[in-house]
Structure formats: structure tokens, C-alpha cells
N, C-alpha and C positions, 0 to 999 in steps of 0.2 A: 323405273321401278326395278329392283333388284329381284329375280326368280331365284327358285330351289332347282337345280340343273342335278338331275338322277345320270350317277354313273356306273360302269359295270366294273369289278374287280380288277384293280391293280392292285401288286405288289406294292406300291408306294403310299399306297392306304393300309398297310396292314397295323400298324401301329394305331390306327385311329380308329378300327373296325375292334381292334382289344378294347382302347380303350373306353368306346361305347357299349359296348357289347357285357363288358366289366362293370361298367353304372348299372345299367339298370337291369343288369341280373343280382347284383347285389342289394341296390334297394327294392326292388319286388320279391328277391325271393331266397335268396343269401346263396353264394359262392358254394359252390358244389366242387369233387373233384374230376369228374364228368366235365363240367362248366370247363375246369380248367384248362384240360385234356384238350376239348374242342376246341377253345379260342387260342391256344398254343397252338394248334395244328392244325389251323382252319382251312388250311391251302389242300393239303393231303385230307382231311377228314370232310370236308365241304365243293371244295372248287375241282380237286380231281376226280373225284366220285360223280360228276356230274351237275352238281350242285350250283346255286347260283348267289353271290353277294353284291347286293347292288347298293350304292353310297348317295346320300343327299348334302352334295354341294351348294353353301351360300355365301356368297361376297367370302370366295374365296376358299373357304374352310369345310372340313367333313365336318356336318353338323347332325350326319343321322346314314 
């Protein structure tokens, strides 16, 4: 059986962290420029402040 494997923020995920992060803020609640701001600069506005982004890997892929 294939698991959901949680990981902690790499750089190599960052395009995939936009690009989920860009779904479903835009269908829940529409694109702000805040939104923007943040998920452009998520390393410096997120991860160097402290912060933590952690990914859900399945067969392979960020899936969450």
C-alpha cells in the first residue's frame, strides 16, 4: 500500500507549494495581493521568520 510521507520544506518544492497554495486560495476565496506577496516570498515571509511548511508526498508527487 502506498502512504502520504510528510515532508519539511525544501527549496525544490517551491513551485509546488505556489502551485497548491494558488488552488485553493483561489477557489475558496479569490487571489488577493497579500496572497500574492506571500506565496512569491514564502522562503523570506514564512520559512525565515521562523515558520514552518511541511508537504504531503504520494507515489511520488507533492500532492498537498
Amino acid at each position: 500500500m502506498d502512504k502520504v510521507t510528510i515532508l519539511e520544506y525544501d527549496s525544490a518544492y517551491a513551485e509546488d507549494f505556489k502551485r497548491i497554495s494558488y488552488a485553493w486560495i483561489d477557489q475558496y476565496f479569490g487571489i488577493q495581493n497579500e496572497d500574492r506577496q506571500l506565496l512569491e516570498n514564502h522562503k523570506t515571509e514564512i520559512i525565515d521568520k521562523g515558520g514552518t511548511i511541511l508537504f504531503a508526498a504520494y507515489q511520488g508527487k507533492i500532492v498537498g
